[in-house]
PDB file of N, CA, C and O in Angstrom, chain B, residues numbered from 101:
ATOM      1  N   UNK B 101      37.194  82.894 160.706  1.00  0.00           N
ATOM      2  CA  UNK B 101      36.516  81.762 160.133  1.00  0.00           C
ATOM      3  C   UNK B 101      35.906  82.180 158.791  1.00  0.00           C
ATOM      4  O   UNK B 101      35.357  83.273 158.650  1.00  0.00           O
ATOM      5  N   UNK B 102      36.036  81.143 157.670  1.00  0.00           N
ATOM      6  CA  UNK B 102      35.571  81.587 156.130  1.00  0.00           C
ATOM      7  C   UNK B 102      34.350  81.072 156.479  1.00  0.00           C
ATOM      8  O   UNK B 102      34.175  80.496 157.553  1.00  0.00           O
ATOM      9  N   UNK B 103      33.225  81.280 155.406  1.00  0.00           N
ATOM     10  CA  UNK B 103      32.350  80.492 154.965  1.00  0.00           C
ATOM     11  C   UNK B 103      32.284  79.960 153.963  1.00  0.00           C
ATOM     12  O   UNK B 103      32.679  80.531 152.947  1.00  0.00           O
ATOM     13  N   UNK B 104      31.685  78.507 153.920  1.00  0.00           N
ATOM     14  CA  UNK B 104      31.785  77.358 153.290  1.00  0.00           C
ATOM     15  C   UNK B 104      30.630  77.484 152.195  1.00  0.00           C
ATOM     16  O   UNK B 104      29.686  78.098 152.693  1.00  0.00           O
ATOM     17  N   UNK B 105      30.510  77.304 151.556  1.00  0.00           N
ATOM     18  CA  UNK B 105      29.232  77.023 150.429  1.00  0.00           C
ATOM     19  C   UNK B 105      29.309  75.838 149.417  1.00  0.00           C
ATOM     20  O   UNK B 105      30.003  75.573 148.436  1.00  0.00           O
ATOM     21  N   UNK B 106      28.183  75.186 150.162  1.00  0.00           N
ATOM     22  CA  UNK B 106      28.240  73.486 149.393  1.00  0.00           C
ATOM     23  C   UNK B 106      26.809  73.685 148.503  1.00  0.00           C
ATOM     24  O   UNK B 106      25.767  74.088 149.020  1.00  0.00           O
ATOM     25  N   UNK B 107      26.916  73.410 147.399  1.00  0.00           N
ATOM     26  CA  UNK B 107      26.463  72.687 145.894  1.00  0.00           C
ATOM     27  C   UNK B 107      25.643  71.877 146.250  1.00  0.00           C
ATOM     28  O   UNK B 107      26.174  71.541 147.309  1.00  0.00           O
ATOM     29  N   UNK B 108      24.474  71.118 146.168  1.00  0.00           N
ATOM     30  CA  UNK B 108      24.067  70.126 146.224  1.00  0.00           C
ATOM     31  C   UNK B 108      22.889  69.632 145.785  1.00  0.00           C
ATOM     32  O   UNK B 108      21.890  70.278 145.468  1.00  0.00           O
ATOM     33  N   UNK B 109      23.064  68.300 145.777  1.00  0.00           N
ATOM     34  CA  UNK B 109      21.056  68.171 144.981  1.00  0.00           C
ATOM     35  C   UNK B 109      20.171  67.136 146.161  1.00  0.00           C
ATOM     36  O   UNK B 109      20.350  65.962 145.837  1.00  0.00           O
ATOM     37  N   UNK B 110      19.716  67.197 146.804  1.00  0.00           N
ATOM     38  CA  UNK B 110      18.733  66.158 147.641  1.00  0.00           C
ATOM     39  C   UNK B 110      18.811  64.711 147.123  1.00  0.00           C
ATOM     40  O   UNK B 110      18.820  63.786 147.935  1.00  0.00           O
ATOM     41  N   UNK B 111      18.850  64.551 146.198  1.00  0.00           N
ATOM     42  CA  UNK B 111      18.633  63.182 145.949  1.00  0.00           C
ATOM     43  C   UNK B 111      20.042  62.706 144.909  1.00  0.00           C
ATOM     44  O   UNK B 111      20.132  62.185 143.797  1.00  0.00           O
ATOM     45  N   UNK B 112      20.778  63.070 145.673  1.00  0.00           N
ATOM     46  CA  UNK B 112      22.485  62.726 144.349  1.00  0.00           C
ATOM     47  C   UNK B 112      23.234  62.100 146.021  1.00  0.00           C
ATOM     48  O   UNK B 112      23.545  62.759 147.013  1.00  0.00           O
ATOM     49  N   UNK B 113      23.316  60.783 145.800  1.00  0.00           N
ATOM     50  CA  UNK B 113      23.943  59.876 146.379  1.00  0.00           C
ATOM     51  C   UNK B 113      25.236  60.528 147.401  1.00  0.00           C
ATOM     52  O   UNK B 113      25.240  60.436 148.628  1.00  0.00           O
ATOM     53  N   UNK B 114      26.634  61.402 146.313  1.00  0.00           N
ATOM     54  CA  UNK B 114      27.261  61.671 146.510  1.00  0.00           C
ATOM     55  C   UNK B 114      27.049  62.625 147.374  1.00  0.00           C
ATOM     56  O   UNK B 114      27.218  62.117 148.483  1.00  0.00           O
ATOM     57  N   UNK B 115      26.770  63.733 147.484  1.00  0.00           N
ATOM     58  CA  UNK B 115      25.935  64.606 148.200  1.00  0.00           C
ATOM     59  C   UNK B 115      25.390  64.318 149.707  1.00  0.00           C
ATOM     60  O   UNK B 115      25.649  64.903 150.760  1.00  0.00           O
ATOM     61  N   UNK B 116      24.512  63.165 149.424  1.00  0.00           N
ATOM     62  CA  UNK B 116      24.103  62.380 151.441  1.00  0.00           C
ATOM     63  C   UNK B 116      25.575  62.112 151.563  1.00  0.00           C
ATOM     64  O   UNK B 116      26.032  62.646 152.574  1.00  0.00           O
ATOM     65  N   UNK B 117      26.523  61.410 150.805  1.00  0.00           N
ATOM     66  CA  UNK B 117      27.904  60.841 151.418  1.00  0.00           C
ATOM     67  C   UNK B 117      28.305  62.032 151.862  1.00  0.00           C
ATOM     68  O   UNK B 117      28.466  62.312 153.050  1.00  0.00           O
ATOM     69  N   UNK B 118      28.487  62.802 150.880  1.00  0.00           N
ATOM     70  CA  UNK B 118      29.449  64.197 151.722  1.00  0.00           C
ATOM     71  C   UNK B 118      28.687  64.706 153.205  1.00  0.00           C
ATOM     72  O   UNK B 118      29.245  64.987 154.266  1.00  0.00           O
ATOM     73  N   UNK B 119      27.711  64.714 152.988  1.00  0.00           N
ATOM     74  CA  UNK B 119      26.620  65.647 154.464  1.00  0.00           C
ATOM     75  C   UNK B 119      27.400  64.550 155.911  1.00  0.00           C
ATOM     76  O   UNK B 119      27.947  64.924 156.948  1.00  0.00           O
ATOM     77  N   UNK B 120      27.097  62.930 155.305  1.00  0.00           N
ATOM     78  CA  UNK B 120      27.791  62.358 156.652  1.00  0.00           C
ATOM     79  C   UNK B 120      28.941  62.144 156.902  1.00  0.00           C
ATOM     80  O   UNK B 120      29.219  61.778 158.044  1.00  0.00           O
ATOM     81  N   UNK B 121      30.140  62.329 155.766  1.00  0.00           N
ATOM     82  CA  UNK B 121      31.194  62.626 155.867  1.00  0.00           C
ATOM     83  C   UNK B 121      31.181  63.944 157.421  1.00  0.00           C
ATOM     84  O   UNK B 121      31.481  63.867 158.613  1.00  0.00           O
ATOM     85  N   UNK B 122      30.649  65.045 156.492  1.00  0.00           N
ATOM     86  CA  UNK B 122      30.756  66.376 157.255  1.00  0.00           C
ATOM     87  C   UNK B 122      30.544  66.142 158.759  1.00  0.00           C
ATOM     88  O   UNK B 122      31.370  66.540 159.581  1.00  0.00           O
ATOM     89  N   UNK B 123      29.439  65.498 159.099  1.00  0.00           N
ATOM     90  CA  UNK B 123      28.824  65.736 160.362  1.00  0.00           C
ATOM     91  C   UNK B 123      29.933  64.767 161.049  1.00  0.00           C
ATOM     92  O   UNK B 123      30.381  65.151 162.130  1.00  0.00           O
ATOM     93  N   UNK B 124      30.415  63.540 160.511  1.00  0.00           N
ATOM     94  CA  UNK B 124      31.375  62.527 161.123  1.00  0.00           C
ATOM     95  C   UNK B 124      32.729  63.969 161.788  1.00  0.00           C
ATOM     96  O   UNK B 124      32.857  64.434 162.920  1.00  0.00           O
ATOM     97  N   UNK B 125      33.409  64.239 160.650  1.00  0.00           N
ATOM     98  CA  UNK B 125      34.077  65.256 160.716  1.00  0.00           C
ATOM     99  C   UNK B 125      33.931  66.333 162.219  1.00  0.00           C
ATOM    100  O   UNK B 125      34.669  66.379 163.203  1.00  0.00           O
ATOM    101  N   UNK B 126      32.841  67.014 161.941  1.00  0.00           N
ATOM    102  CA  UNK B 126      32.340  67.828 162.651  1.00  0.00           C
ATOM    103  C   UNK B 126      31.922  67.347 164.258  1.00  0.00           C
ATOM    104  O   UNK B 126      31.682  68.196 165.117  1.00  0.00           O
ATOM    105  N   UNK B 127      31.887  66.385 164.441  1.00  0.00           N
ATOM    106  CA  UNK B 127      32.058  65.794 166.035  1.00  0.00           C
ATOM    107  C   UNK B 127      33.193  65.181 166.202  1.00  0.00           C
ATOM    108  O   UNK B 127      33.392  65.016 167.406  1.00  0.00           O
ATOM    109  N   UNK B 128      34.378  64.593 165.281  1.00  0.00           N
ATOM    110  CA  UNK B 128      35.053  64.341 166.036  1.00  0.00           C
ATOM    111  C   UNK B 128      36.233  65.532 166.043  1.00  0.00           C
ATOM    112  O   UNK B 128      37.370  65.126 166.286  1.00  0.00           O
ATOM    113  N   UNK B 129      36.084  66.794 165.826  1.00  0.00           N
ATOM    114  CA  UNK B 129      36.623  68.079 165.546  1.00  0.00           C
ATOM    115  C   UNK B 129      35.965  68.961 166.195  1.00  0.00           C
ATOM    116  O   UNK B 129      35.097  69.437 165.463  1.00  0.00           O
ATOM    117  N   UNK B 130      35.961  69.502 167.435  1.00  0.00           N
ATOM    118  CA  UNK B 130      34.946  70.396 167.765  1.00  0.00           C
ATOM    119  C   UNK B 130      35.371  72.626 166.748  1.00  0.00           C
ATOM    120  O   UNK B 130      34.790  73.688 166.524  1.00  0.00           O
ATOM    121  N   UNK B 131      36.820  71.901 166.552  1.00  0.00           N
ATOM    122  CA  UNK B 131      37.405  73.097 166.054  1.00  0.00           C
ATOM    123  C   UNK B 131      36.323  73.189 165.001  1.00  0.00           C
ATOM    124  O   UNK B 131      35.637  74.172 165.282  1.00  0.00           O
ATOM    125  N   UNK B 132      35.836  72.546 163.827  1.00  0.00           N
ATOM    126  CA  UNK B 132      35.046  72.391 163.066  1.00  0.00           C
ATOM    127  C   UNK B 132      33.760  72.969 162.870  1.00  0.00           C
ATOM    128  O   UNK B 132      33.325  73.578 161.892  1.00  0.00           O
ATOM    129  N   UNK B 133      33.269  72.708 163.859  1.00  0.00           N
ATOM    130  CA  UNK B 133      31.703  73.163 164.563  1.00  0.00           C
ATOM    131  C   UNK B 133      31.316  74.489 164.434  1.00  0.00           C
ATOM    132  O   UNK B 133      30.116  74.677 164.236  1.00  0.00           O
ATOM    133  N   UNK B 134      32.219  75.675 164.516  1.00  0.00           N
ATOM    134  CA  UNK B 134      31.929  77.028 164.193  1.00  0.00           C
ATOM    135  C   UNK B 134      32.097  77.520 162.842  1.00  0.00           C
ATOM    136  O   UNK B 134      32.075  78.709 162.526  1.00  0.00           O
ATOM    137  N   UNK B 135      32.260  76.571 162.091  1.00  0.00           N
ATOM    138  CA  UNK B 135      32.604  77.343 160.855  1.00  0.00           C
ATOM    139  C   UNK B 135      31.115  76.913 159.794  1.00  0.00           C
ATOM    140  O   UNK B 135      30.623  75.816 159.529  1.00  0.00           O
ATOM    141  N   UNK B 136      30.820  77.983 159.480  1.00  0.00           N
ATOM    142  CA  UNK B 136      29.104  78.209 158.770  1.00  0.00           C
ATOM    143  C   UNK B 136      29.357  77.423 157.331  1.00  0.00           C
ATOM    144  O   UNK B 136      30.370  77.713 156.696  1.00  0.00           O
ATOM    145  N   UNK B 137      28.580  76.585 156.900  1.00  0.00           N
ATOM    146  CA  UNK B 137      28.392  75.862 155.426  1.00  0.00           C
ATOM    147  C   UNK B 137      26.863  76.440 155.419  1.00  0.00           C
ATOM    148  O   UNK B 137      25.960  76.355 156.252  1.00  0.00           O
ATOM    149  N   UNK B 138      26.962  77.184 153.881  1.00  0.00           N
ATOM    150  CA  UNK B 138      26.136  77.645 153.504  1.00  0.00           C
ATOM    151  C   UNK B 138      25.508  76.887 152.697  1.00  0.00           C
ATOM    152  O   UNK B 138      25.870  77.141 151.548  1.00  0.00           O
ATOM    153  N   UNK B 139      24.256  75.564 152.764  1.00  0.00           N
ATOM    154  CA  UNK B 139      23.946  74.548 151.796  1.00  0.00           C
ATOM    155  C   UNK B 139      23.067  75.272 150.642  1.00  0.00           C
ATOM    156  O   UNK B 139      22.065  75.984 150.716  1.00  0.00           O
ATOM    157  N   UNK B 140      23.699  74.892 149.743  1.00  0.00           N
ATOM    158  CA  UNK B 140      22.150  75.465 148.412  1.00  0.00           C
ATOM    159  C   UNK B 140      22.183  74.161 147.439  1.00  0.00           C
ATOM    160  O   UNK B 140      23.057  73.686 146.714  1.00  0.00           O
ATOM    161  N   UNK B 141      20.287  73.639 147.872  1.00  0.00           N
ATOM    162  CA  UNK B 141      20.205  73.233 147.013  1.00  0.00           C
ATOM    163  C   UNK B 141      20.240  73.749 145.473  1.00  0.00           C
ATOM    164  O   UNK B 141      19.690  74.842 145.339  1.00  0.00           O
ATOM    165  N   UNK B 142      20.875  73.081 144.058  1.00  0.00           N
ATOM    166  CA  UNK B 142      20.782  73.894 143.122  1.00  0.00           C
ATOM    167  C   UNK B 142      19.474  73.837 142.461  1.00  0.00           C
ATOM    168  O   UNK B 142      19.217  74.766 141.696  1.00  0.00           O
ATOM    169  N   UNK B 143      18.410  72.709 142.655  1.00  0.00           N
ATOM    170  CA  UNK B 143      17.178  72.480 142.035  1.00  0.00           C
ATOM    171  C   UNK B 143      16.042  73.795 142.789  1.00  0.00           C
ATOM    172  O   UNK B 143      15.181  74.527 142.300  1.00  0.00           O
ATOM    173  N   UNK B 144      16.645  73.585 144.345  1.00  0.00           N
ATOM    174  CA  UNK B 144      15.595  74.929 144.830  1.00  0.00           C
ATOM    175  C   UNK B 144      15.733  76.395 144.545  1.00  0.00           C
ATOM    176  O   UNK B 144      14.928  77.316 144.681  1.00  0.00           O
ATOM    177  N   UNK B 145      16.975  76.362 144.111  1.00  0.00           N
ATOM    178  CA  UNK B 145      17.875  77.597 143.777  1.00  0.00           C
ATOM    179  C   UNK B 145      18.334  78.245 143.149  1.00  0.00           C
ATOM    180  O   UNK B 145      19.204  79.085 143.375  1.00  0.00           O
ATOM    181  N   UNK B 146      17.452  77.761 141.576  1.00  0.00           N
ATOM    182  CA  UNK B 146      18.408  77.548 140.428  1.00  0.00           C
ATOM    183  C   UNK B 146      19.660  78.969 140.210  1.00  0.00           C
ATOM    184  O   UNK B 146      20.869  79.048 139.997  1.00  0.00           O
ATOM    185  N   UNK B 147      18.471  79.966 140.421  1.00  0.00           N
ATOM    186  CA  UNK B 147      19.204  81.524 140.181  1.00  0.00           C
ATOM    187  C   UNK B 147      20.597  81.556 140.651  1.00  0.00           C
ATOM    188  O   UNK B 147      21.499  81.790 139.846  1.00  0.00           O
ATOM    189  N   UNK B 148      20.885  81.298 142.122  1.00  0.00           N
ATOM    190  CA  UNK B 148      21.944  81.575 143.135  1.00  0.00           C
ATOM    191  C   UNK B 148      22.763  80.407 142.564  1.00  0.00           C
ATOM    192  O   UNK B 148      23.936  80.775 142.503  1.00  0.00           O
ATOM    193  N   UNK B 149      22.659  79.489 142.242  1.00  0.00           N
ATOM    194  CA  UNK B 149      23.187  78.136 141.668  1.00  0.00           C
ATOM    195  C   UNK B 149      24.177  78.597 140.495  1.00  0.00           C
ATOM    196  O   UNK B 149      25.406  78.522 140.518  1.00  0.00           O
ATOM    197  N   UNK B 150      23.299  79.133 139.380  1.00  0.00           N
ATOM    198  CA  UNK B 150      23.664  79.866 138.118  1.00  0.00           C
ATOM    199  C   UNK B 150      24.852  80.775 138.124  1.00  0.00           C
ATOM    200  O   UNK B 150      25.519  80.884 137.095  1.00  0.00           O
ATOM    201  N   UNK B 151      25.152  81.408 139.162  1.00  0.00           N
ATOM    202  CA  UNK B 151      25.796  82.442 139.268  1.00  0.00           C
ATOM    203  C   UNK B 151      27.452  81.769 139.534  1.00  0.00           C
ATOM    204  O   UNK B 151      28.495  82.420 139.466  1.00  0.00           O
ATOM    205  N   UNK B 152      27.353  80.653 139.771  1.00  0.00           N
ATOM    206  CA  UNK B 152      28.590  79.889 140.345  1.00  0.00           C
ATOM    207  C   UNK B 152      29.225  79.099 139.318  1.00  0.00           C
ATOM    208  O   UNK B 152      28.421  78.308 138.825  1.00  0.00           O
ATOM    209  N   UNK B 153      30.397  79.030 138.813  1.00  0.00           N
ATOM    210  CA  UNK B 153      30.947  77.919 137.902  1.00  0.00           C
ATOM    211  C   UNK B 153      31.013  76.494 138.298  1.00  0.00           C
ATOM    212  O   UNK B 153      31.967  76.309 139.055  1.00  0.00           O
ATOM    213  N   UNK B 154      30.522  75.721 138.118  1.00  0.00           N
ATOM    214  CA  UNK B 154      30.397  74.299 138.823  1.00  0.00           C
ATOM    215  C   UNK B 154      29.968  73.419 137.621  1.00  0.00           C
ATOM    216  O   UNK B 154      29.763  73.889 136.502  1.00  0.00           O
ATOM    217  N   UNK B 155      29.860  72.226 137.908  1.00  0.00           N
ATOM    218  CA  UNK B 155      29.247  70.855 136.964  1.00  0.00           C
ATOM    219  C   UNK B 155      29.248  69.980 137.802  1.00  0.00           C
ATOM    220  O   UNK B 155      28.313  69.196 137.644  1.00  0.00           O
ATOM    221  N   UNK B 156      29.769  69.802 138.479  1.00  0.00           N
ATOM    222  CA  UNK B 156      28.989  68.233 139.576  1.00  0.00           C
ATOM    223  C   UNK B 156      28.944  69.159 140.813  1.00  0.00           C
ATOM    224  O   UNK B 156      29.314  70.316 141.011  1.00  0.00           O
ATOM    225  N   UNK B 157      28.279  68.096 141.662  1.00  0.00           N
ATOM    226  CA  UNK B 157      27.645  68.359 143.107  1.00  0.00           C
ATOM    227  C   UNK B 157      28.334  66.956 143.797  1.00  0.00           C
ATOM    228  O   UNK B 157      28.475  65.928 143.135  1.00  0.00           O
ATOM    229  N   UNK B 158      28.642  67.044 144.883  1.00  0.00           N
ATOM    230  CA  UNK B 158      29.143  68.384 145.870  1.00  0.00           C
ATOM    231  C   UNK B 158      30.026  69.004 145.560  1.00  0.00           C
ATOM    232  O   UNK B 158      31.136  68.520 145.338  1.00  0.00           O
ATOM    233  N   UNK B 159      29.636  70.677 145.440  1.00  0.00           N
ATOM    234  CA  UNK B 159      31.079  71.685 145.425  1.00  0.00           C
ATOM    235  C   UNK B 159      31.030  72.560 146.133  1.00  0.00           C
ATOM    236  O   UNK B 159      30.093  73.358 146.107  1.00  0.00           O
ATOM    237  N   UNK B 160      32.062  72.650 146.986  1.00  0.00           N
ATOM    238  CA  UNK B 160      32.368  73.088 147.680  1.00  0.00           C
ATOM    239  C   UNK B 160      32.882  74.591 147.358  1.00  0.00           C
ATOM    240  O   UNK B 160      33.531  74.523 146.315  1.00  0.00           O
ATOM    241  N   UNK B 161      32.854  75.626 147.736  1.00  0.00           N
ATOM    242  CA  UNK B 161      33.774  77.282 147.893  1.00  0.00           C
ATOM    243  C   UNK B 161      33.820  77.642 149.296  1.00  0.00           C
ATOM    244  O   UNK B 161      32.744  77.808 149.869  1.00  0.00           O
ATOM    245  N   UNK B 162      34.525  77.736 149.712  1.00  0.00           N
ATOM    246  CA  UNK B 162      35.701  78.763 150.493  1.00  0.00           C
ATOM    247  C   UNK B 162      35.726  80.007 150.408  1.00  0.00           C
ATOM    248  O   UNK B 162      36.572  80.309 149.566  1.00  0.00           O
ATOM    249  N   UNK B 163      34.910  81.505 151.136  1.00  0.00           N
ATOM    250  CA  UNK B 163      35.460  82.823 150.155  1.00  0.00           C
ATOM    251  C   UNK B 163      34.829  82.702 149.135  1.00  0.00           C
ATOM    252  O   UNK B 163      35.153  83.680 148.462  1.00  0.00           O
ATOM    253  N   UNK B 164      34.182  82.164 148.630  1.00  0.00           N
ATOM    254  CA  UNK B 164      33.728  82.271 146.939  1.00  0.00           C
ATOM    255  C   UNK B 164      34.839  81.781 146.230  1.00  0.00           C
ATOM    256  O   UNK B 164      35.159  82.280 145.151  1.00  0.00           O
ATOM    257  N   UNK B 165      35.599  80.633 146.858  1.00  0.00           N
ATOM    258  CA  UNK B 165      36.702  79.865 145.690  1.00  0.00           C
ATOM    259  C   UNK B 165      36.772  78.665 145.457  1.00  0.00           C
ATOM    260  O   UNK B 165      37.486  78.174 146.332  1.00  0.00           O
ATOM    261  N   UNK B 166      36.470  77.995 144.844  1.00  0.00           N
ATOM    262  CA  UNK B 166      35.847  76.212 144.277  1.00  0.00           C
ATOM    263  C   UNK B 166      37.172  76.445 145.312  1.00  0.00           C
ATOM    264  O   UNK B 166      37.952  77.363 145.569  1.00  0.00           O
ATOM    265  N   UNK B 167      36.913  74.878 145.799  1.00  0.00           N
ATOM    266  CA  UNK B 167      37.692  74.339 146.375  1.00  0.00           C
ATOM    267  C   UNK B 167      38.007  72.579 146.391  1.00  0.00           C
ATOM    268  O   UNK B 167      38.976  71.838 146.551  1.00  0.00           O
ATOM    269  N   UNK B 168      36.635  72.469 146.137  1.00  0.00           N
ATOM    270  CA  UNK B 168      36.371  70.967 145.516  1.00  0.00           C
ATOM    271  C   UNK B 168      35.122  70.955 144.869  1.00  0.00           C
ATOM    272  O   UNK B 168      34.222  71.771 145.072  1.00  0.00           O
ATOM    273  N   UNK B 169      35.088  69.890 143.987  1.00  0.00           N
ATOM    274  CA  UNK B 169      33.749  69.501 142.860  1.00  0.00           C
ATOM    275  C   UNK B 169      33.863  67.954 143.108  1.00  0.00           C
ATOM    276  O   UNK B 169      34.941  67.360 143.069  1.00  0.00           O
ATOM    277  N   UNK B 170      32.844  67.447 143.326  1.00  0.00           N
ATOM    278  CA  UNK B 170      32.979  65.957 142.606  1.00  0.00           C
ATOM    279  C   UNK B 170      32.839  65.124 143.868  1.00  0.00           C
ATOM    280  O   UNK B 170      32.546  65.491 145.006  1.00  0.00           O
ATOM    281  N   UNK B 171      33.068  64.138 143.483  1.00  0.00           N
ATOM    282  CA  UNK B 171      33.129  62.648 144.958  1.00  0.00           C
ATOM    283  C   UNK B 171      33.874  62.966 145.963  1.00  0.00           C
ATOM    284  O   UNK B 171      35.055  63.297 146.066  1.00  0.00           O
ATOM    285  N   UNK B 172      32.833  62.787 146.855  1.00  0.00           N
ATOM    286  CA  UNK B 172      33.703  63.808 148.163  1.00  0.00           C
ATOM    287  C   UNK B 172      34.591  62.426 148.882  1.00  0.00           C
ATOM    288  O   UNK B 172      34.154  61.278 148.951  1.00  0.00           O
ATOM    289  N   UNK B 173      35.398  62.716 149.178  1.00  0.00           N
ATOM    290  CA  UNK B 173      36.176  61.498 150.470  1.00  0.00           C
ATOM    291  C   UNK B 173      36.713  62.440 151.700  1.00  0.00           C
ATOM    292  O   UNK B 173      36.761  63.652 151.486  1.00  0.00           O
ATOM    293  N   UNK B 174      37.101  61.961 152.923  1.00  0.00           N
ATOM    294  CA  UNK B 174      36.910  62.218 154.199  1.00  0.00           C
ATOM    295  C   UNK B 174      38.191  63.328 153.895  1.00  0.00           C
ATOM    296  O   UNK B 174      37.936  64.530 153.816  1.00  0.00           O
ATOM    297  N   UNK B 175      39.367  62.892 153.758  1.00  0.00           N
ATOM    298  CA  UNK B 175      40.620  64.002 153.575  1.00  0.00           C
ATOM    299  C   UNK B 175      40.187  65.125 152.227  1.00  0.00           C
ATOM    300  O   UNK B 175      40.937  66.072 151.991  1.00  0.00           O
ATOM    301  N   UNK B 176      39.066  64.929 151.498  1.00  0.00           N
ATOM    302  CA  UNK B 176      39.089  66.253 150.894  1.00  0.00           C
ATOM    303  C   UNK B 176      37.962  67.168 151.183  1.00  0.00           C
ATOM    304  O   UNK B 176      37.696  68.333 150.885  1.00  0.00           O
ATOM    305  N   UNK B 177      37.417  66.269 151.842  1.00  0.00           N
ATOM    306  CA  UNK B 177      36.435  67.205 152.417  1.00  0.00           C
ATOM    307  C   UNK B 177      36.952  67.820 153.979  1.00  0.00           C
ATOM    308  O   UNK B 177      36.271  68.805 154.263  1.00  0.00           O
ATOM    309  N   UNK B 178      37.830  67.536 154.900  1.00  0.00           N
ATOM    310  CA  UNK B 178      39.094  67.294 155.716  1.00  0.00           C
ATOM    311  C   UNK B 178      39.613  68.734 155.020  1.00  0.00           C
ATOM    312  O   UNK B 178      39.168  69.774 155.507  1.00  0.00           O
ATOM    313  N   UNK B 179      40.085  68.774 154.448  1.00  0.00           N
ATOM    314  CA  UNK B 179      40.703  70.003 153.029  1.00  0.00           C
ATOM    315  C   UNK B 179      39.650  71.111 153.244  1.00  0.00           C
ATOM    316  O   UNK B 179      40.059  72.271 153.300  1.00  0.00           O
ATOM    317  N   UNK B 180      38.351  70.860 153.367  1.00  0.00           N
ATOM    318  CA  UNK B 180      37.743  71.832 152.717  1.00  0.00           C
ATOM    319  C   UNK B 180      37.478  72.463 153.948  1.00  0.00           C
ATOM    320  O   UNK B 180      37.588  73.689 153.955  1.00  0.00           O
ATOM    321  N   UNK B 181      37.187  71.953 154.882  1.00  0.00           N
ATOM    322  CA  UNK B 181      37.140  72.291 156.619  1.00  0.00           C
ATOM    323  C   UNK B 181      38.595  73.594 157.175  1.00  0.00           C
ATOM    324  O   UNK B 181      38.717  74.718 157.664  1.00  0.00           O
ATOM    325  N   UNK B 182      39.458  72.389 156.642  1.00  0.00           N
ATOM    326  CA  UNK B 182      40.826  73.128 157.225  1.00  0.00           C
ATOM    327  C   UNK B 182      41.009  74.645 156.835  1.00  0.00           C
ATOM    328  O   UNK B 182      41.378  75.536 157.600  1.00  0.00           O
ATOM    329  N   UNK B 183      40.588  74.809 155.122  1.00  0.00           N
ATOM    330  CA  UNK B 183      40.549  76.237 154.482  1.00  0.00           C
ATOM    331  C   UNK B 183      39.715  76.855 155.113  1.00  0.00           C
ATOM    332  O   UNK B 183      39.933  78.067 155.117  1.00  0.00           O
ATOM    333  N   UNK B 184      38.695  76.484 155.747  1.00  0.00           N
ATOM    334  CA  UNK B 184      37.722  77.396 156.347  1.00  0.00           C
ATOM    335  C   UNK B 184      37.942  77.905 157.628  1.00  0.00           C
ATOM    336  O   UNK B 184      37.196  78.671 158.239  1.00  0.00           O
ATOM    337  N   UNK B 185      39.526  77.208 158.187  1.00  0.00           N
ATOM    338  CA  UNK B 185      39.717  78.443 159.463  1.00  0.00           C
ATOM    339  C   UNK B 185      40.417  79.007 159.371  1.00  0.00           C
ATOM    340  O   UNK B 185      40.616  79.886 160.210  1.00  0.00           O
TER     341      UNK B 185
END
């Protein structure tokens, strides 16, 4: 199992969509359920944030490998799950 590391800001619309995307995902997948998402906010975080190539939130890495940026929808975030086993 990889670990996941999601981008995010508390109050960026896209961001709550992706979280209930995820959790939708994540129950009806129990395969899903073991695989660790590492959340960082980037406002609480700036340092650890900095260190990452990104420009929008939610982004997603895999391994430490963008995997997605931007408006999350169910099959790419679906995508981002699947890389993680």
């Amino acid at each position: 199992m990889k670990q996941v590391t999601m981008f995010m800001l508390k109050n960026c619309p896209h961001c709550q969509k992706a979280l209930k995307i995820m959790a939708e995902l994540m129950e009806n997948n129990p395969k899903y359920q073991a695989i660790e998402i590492k959340m960082i906010d980037e406002q609480a975080e700036p340092d650890l944030a900095d260190q990452y190539d990104y420009y929008y939130v939610p982004t997603y890495y895999v391994n430490n490998q963008k995997v997605h940026e931007g408006v999350p929808t169910k099959e790419k975030l679906q995508q981002v799950l699947e890389l993680a086993q």
